[in-house]
N, C-alpha and C positions, 0 to 999 in steps of 0.2 A: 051245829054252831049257828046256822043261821036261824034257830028260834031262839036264841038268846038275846039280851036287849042290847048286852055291849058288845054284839057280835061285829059291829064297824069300825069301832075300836081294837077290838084283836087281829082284825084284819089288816089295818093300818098299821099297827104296831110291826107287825110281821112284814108287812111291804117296809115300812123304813128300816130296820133291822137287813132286810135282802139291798135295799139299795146304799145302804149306809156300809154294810160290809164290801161292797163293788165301788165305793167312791163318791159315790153322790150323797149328796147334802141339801137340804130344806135352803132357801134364801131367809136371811133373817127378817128384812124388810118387807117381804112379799113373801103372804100365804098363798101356798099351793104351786110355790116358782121354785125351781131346784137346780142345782149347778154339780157340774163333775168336776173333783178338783183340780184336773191338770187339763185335758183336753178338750175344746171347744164346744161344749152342748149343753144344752137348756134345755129344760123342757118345764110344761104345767101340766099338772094334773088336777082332774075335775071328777071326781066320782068315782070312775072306772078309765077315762079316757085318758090319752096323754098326747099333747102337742109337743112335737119335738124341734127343736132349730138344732140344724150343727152342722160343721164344716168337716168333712169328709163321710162318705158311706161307711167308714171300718167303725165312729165313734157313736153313729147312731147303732150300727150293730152290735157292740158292747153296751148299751143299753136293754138290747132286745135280749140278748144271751143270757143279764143278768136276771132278765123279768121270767124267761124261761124256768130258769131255776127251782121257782116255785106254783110258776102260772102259766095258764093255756090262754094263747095270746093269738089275736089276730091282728093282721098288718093292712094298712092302707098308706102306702106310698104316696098317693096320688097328695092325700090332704086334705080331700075334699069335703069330707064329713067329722066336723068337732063336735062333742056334745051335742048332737040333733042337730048342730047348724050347717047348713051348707057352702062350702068355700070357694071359692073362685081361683 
């Protein structure tokens, strides 16, 4: 898949379809901002990355369990590092 041209596109396709069946949804007004529809968390995605905000650890964990689903994910709690930037 990855020598195909619209290989970015089938990928995406399938991450929103995974995240879409777990409850999260695209922001209409802001590209790459996404909201769960009941419970408090946000997050953006850029590429491969994802910033998360949310209020409680069990809601960011329903996020991660979803992402598992279909993807080998690594965690950074910390925050430190978004898209090659470094956080404070």
């Amino acid at each position: 898949m990855y020598s195909l041209p619209q290989a970015g596109r089938l990928v995406y396709n399938n991450l929103v379809l995974n995240l879409d069946q777990n409850g999260y949804r695209p922001c209409k007004q802001t590209h790459g901002l996404w909201r769960h529809e009941s419970p408090p968390i946000t997050f953006s995605l850029v590429v491969d990355d994802f910033g998360i905000k949310y209020v409680g650890e069990e809601h960011a964990k329903h996020l991660i369990a979803a992402l598992l689903e279909d993807y080998r994910i690594t965690e950074d709690w910390t925050g430190s590092l978004y898209y090659g930037l470094q956080l404070d």
